[in-house]
N, CA, C and O atoms as CSV, one atom per row, in Angstrom:
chain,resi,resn,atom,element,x,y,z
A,1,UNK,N,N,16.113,-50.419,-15.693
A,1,UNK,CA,C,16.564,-51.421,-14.754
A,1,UNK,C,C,15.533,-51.521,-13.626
A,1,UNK,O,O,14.903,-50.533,-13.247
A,2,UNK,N,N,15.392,-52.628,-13.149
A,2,UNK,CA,C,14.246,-52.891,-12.296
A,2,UNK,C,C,14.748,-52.202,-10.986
A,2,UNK,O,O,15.955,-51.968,-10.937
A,3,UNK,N,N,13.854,-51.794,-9.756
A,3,UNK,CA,C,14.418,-51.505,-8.680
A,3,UNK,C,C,13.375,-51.474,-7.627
A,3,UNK,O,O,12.297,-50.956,-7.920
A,4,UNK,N,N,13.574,-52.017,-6.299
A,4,UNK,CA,C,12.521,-52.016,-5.310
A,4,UNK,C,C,13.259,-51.358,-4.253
A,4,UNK,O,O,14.466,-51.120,-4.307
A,5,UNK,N,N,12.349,-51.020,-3.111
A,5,UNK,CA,C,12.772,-49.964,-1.996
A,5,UNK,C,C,12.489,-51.208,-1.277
A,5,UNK,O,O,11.740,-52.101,-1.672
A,6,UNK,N,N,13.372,-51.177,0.167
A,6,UNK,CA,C,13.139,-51.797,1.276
A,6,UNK,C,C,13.224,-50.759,2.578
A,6,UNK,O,O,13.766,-49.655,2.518
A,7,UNK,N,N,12.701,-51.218,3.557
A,7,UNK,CA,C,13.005,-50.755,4.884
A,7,UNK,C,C,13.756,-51.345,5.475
A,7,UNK,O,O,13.534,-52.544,5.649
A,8,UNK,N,N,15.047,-50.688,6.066
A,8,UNK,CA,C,15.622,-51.550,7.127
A,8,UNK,C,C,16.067,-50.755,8.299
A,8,UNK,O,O,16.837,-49.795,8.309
A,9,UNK,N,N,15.464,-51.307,9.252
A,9,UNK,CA,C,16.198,-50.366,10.423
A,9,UNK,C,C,15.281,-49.351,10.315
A,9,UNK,O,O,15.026,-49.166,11.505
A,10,UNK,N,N,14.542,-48.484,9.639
A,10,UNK,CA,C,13.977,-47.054,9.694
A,10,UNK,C,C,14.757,-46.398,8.880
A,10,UNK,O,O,14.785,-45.172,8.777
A,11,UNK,N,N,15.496,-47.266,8.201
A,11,UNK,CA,C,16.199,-46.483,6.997
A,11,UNK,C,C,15.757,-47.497,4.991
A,11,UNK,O,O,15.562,-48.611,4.506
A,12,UNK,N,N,15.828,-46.277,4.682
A,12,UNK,CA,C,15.438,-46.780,3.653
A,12,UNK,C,C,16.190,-47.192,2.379
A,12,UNK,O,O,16.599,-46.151,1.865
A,13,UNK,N,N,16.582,-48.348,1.583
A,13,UNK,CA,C,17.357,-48.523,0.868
A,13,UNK,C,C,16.665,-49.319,-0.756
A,13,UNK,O,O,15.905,-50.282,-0.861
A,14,UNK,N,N,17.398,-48.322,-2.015
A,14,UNK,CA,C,17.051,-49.356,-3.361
A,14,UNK,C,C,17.939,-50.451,-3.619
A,14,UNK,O,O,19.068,-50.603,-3.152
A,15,UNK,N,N,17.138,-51.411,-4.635
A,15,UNK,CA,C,17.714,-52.674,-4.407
A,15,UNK,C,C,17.570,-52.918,-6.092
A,15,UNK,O,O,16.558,-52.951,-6.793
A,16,UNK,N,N,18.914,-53.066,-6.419
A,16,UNK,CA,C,18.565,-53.439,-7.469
A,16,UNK,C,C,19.790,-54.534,-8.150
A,16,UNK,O,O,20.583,-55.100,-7.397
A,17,UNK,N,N,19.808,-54.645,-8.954
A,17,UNK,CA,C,20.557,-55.381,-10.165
A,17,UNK,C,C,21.734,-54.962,-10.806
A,17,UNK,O,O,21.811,-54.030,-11.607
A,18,UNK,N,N,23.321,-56.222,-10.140
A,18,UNK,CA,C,24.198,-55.446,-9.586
A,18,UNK,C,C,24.803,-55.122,-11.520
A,18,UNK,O,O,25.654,-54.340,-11.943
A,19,UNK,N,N,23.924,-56.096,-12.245
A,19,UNK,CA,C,24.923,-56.177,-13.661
A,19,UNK,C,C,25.839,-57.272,-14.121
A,19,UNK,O,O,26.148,-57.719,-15.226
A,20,UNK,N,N,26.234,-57.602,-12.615
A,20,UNK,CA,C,26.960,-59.066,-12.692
A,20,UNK,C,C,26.538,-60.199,-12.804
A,20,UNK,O,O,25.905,-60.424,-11.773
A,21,UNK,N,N,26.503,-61.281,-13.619
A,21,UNK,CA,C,25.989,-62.522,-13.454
A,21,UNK,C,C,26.883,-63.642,-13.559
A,21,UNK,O,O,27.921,-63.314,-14.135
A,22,UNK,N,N,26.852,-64.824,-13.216
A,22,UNK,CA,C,27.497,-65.974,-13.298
A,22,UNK,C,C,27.981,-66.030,-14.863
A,22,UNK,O,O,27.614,-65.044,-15.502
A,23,UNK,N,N,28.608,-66.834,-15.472
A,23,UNK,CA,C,29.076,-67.081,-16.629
A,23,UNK,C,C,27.900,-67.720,-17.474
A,23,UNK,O,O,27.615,-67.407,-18.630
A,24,UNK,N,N,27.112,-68.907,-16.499
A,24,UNK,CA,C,25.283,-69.442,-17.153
A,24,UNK,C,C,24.733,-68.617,-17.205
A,24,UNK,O,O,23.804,-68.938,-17.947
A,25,UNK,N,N,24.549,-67.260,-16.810
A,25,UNK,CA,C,23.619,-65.896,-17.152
A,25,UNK,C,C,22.382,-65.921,-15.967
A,25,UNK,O,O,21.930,-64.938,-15.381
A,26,UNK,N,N,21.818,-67.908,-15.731
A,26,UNK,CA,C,20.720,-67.441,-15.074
A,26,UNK,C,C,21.046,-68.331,-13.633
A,26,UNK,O,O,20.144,-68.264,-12.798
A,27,UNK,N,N,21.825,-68.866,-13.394
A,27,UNK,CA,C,22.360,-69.426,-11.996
A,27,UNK,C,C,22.113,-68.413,-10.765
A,27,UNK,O,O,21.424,-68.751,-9.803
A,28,UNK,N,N,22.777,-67.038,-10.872
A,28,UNK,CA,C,23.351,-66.512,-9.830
A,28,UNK,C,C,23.397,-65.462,-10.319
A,28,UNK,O,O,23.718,-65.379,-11.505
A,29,UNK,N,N,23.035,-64.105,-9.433
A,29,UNK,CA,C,22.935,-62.763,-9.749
A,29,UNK,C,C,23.223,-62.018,-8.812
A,29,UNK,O,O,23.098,-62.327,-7.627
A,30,UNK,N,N,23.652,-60.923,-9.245
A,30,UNK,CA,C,24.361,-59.787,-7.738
A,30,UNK,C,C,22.922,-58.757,-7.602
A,30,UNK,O,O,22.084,-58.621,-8.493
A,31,UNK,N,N,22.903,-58.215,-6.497
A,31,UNK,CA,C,22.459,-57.256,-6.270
A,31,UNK,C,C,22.839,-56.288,-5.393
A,31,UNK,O,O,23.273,-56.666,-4.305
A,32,UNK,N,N,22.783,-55.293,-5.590
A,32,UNK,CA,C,23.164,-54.153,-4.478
A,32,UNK,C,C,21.830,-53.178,-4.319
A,32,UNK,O,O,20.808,-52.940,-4.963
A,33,UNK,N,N,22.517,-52.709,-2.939
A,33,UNK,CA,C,21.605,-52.311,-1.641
A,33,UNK,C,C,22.376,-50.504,-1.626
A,33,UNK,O,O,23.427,-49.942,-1.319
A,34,UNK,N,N,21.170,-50.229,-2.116
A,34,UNK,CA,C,22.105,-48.551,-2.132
A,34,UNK,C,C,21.601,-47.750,-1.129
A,34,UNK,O,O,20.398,-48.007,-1.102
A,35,UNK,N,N,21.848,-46.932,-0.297
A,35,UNK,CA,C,21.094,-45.967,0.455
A,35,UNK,C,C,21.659,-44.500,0.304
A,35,UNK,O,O,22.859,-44.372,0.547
A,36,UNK,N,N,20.953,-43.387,-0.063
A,36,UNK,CA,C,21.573,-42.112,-0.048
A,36,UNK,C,C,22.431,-41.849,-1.726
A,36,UNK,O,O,22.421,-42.614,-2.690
A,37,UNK,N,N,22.992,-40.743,-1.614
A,37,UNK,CA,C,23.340,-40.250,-3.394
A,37,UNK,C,C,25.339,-39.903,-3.204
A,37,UNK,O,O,26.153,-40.001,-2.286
A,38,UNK,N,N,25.356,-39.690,-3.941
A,38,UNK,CA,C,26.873,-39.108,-4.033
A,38,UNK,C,C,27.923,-39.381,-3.188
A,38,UNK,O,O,28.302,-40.542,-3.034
A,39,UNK,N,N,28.576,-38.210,-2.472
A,39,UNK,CA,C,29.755,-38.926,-1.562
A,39,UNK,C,C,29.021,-39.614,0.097
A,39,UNK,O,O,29.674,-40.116,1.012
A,40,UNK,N,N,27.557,-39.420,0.043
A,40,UNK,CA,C,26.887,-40.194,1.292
A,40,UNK,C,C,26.141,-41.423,0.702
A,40,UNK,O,O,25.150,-41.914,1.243
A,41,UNK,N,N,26.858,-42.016,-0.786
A,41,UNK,CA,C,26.036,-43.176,-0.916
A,41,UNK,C,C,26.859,-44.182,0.201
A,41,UNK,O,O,27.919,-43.974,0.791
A,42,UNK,N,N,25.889,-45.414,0.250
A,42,UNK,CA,C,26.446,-46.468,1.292
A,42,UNK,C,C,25.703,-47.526,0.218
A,42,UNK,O,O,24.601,-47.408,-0.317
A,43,UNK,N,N,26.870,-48.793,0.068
A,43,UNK,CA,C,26.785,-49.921,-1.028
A,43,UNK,C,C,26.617,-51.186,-0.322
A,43,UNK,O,O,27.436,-51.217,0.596
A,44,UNK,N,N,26.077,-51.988,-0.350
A,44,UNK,CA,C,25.878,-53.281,0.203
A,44,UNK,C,C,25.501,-54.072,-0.697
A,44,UNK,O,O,24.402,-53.976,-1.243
A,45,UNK,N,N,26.741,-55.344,-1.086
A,45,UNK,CA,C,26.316,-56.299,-1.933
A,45,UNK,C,C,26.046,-57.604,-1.803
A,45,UNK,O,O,26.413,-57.955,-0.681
A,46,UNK,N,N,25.538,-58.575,-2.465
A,46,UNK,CA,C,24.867,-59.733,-2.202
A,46,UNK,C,C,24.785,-60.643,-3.553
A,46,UNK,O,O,24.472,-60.045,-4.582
A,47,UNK,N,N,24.985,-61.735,-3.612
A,47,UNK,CA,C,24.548,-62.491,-4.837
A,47,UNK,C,C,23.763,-63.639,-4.287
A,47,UNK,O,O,24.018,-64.219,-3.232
A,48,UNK,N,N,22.629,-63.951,-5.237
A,48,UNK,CA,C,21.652,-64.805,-4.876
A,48,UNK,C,C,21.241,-65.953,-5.824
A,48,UNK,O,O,21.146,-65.500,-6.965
A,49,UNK,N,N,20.969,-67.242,-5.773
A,49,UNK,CA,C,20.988,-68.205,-6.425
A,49,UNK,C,C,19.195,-68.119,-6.619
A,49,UNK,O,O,18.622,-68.304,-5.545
A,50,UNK,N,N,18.381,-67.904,-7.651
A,50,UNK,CA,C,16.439,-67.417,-8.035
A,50,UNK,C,C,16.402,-69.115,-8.018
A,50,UNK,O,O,17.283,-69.827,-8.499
A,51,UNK,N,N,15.227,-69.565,-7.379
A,51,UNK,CA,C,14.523,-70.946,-7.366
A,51,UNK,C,C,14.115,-70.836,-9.187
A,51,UNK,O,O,13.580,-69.878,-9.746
A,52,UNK,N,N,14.587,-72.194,-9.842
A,52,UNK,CA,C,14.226,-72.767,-11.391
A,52,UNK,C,C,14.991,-71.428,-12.139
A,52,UNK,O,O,15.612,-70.522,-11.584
A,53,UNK,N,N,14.712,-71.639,-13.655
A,53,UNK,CA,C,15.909,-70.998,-14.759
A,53,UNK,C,C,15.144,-69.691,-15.287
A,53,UNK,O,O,14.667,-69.578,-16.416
A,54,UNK,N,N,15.101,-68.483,-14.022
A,54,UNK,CA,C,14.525,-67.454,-14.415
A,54,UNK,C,C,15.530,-66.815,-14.665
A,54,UNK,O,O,16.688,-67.198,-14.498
A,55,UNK,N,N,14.923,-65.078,-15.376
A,55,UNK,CA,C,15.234,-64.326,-15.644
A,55,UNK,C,C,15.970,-63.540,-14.633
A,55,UNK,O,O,16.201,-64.274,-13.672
A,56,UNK,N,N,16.465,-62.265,-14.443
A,56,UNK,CA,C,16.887,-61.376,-13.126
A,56,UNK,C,C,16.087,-60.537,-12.784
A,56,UNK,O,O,15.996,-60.171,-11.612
A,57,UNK,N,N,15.296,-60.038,-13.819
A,57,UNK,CA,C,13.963,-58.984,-13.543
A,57,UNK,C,C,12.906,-59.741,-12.916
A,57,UNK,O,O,12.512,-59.569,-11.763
A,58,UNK,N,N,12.404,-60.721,-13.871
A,58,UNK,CA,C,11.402,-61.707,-12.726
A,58,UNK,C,C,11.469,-62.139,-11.661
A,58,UNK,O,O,10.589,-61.999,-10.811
A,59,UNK,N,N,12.775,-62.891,-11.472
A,59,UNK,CA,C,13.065,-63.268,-10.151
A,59,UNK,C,C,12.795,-61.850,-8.826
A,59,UNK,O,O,12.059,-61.938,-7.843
A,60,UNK,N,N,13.773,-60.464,-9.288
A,60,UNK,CA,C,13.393,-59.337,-8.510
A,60,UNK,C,C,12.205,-59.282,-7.878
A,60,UNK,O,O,11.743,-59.222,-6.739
A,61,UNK,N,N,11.704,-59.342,-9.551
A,61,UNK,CA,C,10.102,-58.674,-8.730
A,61,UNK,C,C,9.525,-59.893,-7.870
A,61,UNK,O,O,8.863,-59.696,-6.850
A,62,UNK,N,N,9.826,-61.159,-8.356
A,62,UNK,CA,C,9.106,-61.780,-6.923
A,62,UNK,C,C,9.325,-62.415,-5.829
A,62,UNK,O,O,8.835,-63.415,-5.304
A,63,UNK,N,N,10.268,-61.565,-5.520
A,63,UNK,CA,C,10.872,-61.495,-3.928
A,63,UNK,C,C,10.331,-60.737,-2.822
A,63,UNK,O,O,10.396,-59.509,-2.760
A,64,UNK,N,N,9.782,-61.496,-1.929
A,64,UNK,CA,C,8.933,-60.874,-0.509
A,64,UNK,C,C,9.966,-59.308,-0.400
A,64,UNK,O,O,11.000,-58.888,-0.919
A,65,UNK,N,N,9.165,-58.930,0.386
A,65,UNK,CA,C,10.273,-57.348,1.112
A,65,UNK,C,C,10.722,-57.973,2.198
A,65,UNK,O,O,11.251,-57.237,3.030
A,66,UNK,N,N,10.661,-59.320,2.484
A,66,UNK,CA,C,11.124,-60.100,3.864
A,66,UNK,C,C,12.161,-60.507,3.193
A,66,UNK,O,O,13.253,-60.039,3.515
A,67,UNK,N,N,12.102,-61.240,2.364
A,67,UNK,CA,C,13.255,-61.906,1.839
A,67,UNK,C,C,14.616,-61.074,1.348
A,67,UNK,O,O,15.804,-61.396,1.357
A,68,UNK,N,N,13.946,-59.901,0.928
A,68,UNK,CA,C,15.331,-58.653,0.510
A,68,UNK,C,C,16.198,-58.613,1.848
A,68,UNK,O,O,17.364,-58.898,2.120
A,69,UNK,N,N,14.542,-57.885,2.922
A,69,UNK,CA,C,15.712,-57.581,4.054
A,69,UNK,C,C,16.218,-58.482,4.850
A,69,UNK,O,O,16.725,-57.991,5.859
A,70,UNK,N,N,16.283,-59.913,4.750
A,70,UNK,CA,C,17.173,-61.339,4.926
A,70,UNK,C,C,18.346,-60.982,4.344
A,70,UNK,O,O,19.397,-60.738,4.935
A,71,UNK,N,N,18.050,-60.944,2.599
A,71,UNK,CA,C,19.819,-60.899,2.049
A,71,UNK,C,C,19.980,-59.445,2.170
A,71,UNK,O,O,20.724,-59.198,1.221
A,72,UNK,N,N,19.730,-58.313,2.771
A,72,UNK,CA,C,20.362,-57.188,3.536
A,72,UNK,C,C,21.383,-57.567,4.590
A,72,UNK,O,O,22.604,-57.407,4.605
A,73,UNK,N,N,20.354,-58.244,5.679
A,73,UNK,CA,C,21.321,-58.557,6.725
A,73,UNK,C,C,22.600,-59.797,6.498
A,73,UNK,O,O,23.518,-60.037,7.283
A,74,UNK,N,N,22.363,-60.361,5.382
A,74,UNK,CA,C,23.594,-61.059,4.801
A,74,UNK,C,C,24.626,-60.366,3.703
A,74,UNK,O,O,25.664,-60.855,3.257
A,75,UNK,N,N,23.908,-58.817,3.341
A,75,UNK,CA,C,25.237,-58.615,2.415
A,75,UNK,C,C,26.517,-58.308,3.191
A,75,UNK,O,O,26.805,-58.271,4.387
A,76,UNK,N,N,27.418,-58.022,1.612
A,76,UNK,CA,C,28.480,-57.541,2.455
A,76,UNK,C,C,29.203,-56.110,2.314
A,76,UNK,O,O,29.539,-55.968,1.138
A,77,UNK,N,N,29.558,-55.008,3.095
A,77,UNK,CA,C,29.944,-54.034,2.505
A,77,UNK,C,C,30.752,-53.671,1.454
A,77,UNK,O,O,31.741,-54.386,1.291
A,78,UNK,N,N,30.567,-52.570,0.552
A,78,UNK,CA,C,30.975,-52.485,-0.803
A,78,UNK,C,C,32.343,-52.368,-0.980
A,78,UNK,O,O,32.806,-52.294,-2.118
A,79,UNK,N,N,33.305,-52.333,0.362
A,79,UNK,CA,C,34.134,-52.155,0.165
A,79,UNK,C,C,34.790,-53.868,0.176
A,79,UNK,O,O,35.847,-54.261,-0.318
A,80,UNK,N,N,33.958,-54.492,0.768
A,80,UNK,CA,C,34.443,-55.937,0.649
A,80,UNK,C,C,33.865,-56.959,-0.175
A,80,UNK,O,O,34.056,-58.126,0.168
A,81,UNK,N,N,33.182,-56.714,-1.218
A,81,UNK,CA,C,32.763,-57.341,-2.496
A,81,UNK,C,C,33.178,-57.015,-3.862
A,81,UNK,O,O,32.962,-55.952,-4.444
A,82,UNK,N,N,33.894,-58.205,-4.386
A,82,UNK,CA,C,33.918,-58.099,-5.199
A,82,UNK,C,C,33.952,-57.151,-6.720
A,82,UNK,O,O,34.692,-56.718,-7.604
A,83,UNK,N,N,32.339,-57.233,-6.168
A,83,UNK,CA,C,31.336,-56.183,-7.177
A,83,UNK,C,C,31.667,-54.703,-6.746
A,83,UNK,O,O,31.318,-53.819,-7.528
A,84,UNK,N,N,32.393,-54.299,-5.418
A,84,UNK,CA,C,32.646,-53.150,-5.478
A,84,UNK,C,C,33.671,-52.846,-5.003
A,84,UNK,O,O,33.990,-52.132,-4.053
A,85,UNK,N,N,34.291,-53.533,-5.844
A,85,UNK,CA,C,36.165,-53.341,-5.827
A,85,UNK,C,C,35.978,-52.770,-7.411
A,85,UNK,O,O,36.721,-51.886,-7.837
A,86,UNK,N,N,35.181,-53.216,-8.025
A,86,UNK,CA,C,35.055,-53.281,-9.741
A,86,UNK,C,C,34.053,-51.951,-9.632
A,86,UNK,O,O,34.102,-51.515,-10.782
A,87,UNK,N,N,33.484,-51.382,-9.145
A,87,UNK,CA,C,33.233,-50.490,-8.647
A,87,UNK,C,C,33.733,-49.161,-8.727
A,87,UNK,O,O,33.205,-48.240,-9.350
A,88,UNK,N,N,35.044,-49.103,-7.894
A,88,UNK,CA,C,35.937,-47.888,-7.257
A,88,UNK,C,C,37.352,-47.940,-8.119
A,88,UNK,O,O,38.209,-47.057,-8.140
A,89,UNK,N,N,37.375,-49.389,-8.926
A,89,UNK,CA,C,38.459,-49.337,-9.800
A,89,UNK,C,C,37.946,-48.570,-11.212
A,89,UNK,O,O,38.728,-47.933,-11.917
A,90,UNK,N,N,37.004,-48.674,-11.413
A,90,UNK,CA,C,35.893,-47.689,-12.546
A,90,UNK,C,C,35.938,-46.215,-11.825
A,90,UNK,O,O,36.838,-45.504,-12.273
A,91,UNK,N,N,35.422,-45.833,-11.162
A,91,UNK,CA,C,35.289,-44.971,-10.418
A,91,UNK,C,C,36.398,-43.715,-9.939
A,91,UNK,O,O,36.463,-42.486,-9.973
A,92,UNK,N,N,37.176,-44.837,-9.495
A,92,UNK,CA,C,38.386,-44.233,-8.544
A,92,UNK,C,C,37.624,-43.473,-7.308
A,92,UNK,O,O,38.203,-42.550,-6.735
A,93,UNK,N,N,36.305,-43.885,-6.912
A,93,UNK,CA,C,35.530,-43.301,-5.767
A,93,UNK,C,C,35.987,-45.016,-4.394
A,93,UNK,O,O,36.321,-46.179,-4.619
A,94,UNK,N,N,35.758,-44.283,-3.203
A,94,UNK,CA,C,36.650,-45.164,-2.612
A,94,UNK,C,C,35.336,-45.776,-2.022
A,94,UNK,O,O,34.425,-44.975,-2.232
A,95,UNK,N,N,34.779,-47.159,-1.205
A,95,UNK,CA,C,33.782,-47.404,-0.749
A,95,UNK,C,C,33.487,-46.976,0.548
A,95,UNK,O,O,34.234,-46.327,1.281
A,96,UNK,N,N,31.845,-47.552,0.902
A,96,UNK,CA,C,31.513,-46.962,2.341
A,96,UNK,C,C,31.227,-47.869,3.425
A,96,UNK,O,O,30.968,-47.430,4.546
């Protein structure tokens, strides 16, 4: 699975590919914003509409590190997306 590091804040977070996609496959894609491991992970999710009918790996990789940490400061915490309600119902781990 593809994955890039960002900086935000002086903290550092991977970014990757939440698994979820629109029902068209290439419209709209989730991603999450992970920072830290185990019971100190912290989840931040986001879905993003890629300019023309790319892939999810391509599109990743060619996204500025400006543009990540844009849809950083627009995700939303994991406990209030969607994607990580589906998450903690798999899991039974509660969000952060």
């Amino acid at each position: 699975m593809a994955r890039r590091i960002i900086e935000v804040d002086g903290e550092r977070w991977e970014v990757f590919p939440s698994g979820r996609v629109t029902v068209y496959q290439r419209d709209e894609f989730g991603l999450v914003f992970q920072r830290g491991s185990g019971a100190d992970r912290v989840r931040r999710f986001m879905r993003y509409a890629p300019r023309g009918a790319r892939r999810w790996d391509a599109s990743l990789a060619e996204l500025s590190d400006e543009r990540l940490v844009d849809f950083f400061q627009h995700s939303q915490p994991e406990w209030t997306s969607p994607d990580g309600r589906l998450t903690r119902a798999l899991t039974g781990r509660a969000g952060g």
